[in-house]
C-alpha positions as CSV (number, residue, x, y, z in Angstrom):
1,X,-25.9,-41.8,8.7
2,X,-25.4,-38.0,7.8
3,X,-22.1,-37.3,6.1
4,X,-21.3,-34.7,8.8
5,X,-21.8,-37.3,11.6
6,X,-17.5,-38.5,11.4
7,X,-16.7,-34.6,12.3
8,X,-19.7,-33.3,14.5
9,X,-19.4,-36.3,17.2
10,X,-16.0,-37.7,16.8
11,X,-13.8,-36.2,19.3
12,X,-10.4,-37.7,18.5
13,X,-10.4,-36.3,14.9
14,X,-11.5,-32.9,16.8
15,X,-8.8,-33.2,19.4
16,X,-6.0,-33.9,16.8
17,X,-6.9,-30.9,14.5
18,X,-7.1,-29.1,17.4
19,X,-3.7,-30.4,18.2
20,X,-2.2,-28.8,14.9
21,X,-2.6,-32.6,12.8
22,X,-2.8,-31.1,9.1
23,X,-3.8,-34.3,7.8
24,X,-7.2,-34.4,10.2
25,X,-7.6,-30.8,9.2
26,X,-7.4,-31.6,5.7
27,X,-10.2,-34.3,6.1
28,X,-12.2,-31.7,7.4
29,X,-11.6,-29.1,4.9
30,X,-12.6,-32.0,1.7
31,X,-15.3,-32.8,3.9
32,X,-17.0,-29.7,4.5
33,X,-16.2,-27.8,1.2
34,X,-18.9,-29.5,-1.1
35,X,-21.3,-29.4,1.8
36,X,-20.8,-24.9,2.3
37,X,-20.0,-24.1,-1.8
38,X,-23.8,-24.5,-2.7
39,X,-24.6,-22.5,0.6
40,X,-21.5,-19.6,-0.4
41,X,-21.9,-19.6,-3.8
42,X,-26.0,-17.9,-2.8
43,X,-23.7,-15.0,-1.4
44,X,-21.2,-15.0,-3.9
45,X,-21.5,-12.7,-7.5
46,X,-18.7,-15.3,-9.4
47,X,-17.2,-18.3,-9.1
48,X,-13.6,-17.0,-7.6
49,X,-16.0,-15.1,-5.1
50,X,-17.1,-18.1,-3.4
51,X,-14.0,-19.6,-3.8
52,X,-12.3,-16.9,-1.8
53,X,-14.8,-16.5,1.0
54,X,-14.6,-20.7,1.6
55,X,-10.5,-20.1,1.5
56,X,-11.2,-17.4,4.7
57,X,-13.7,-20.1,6.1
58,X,-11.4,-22.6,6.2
59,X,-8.5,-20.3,7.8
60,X,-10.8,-18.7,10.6
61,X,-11.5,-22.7,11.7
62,X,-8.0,-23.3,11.7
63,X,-7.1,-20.4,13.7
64,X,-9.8,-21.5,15.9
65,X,-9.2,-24.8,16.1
66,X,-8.3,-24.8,20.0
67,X,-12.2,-24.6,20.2
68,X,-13.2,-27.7,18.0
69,X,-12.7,-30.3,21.3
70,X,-15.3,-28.0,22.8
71,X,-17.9,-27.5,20.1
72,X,-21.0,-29.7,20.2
73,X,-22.4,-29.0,16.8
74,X,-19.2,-28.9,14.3
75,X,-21.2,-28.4,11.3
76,X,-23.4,-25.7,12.7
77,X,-20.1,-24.0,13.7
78,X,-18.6,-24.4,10.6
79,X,-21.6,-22.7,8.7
80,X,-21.9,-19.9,11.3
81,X,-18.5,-18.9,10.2
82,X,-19.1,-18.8,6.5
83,X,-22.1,-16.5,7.3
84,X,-19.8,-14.4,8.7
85,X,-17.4,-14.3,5.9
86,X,-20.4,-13.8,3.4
87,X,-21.4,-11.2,4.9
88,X,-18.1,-9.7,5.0
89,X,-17.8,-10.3,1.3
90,X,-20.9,-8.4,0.3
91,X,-20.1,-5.2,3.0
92,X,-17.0,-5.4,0.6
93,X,-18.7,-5.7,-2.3
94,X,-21.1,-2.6,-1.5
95,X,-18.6,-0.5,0.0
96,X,-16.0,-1.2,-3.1
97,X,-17.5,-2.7,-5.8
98,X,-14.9,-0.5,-8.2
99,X,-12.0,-1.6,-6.7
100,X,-12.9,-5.2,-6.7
101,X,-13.9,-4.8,-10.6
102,X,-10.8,-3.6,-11.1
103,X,-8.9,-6.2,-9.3
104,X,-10.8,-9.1,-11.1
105,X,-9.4,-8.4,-14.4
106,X,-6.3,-7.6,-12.9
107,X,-5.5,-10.6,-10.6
108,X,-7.6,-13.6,-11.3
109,X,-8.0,-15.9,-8.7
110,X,-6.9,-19.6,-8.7
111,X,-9.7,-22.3,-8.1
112,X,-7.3,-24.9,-7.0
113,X,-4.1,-25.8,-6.1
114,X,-1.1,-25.7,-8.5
115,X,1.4,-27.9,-8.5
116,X,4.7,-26.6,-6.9
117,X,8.0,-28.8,-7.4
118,X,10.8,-28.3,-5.3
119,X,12.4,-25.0,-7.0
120,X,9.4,-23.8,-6.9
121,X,8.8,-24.5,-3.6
122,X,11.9,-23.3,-2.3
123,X,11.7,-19.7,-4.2
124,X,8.3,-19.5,-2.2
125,X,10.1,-20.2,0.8
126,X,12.1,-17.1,-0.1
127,X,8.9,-15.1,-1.0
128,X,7.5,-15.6,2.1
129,X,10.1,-14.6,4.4
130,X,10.6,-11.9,2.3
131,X,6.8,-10.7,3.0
132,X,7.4,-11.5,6.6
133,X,10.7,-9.0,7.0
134,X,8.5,-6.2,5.7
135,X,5.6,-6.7,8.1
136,X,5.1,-4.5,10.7
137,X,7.1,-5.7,14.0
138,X,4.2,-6.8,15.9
139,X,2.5,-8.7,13.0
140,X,6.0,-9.9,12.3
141,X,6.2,-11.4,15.7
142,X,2.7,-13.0,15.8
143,X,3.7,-14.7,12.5
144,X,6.4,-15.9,13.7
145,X,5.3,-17.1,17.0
146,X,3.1,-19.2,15.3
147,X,4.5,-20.7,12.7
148,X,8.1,-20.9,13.8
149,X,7.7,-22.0,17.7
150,X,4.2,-23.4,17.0
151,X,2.1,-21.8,19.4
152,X,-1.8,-21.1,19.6
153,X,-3.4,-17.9,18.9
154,X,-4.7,-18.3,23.2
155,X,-0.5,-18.7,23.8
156,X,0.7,-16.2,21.2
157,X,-2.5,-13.6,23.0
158,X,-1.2,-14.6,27.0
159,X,2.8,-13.9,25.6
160,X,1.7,-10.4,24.2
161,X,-0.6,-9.4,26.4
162,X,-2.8,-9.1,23.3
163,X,-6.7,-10.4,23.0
164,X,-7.5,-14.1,21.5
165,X,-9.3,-11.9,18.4
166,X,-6.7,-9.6,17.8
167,X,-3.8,-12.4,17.4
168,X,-6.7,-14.3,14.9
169,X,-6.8,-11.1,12.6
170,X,-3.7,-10.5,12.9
171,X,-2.4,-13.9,11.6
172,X,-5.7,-13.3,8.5
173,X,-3.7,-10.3,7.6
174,X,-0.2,-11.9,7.6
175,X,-1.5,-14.7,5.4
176,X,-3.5,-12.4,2.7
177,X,0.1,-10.2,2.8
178,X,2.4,-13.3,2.1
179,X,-0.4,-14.3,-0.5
180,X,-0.4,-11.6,-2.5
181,X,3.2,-11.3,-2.4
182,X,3.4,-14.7,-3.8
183,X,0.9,-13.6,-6.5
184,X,2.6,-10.8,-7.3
185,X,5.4,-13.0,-7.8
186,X,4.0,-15.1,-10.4
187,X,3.0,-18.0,-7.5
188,X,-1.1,-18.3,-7.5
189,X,-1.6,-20.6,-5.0
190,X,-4.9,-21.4,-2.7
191,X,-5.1,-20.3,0.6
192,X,-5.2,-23.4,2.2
193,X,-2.0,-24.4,0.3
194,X,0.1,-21.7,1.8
195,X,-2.0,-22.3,5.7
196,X,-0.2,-25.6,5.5
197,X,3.3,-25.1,4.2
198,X,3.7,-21.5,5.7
199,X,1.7,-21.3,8.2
C-alpha cells in the first residue's frame, strides 16, 4: 500500500481537517512533509528555502481545507500547491535576490519548532495581538473573524462581501506580519507552530 493511500481515499480524516481538527491536520502535515522536501528542496537555493516554501505549503492547505472532502487525489493536490509556492519563491528570488541576501544573514530562519513554556507562551500571546492592533482594519477583521469566531475563509468572504481568494491572502499576510513580529521579538518559531496556537 502507498504511504499516501491513509490521506488520498480516507474521507473521515479529510472531513475532520476540513472541520478545523488540528490533530488530523497535523497527521497530514508529518505525513506529507518528507514526501514534498526532496521535491522543494529541487526549487530551493538553501536549506531554510525549502523549509519556508513547505511552511506556505502547509498554510495554503489549511486555508483551503474546506476543499479536502472534495478532492479526489489529495496528494496530487498537495504537490500542485507546492508548485505554486516554488514558483513563487524563485519569481522572488529573481526579482530580489539582494534583498533576500541581505535578509539571510540578517534573520535566519528556524528549521523546527522551539520549545515555548508557559511565559513564553503567554508573552507571544501578547506579541500577537499586538501585531494584530496594528494591522490594517480590514486585515484586522479577517484575522479576527477567523481565529476568534472560528469561521472559514468561504464564511469570512460571504460576511465581507469579499472573494474566497482574497480572505486566503489576506489571512497569508496576517500570519507572515505576526511572524515576523514574533521574530523581531526574539520568538523564532515555525509557521505551522504559530497556524495552530494563533491562528
Amino acid at each position: 500500500m502507498e504511504p499516501h493511500v491513509l490521506f488520498s481515499e480516507n474521507d473521515d480524516v479529510r472531513q475532520r481537517i476540513a472541520d478545523g481538527d488540528e490533530a488530523a491536520f497535523t497527521e497530514l502535515f508529518r505525513h506529507y512533509y518528507a514526501q514534498l522536501r526532496p521535491f522543494v528542496q529541487r526549487f530551493a537555493t538553501t536549506g531554510a528555502d525549502a523549509e519556508e516554501i513547505l511552511q506556505e505549503t502547509f498554510v495554503r492547505v489549511w486555508l483551503s481545507r474546506d476543499k479536502l472532502p472534495g478532492i479526489t487525489n489529495l496528494r496530487s493536490w498537495i504537490f500542485t500547491v507546492a508548485s505554486r509556492q516554488c514558483l513563487m519563491a524563485l519569481r522572488t528570488q529573481l526579482n530580489d535576490r539582494k534583498k533576500i541576501t541581505a535578509f539571510r544573514q540578517e534573520a535566519p530562519v528556524s528549521t523546527g519548532e522551539m520549545p515555548v513554556d508557559s511565559a513564553s507562551l503567554a508573552e507571544m500571546t501578547l506579541l500577537v495581538a499586538e501585531a494584530v492592533n496594528r494591522m490594517p482594519p480590514q486585515r484586522q477583521r479577517i484575522y479576527r473573524l477567523s481565529r476568534e469566531e472560528g469561521l472559514k475563509p468561504a464564511a469570512i468572504a460571504g460576511e465581507l462581501s469579499l472573494s474566497v481568494s482574497t480572505v486566503k491572502n489576506v489571512l497569508v499576510i496576517a500570519l507572515k506580519e505576526i511572524r515576523d513580529h514574533l521574530s523581531a521579538s526574539g520568538h523564532v518559531v515555525s509557521l505551522l507552530y504559530i497556524l495552530q496556537h494563533f491562528f
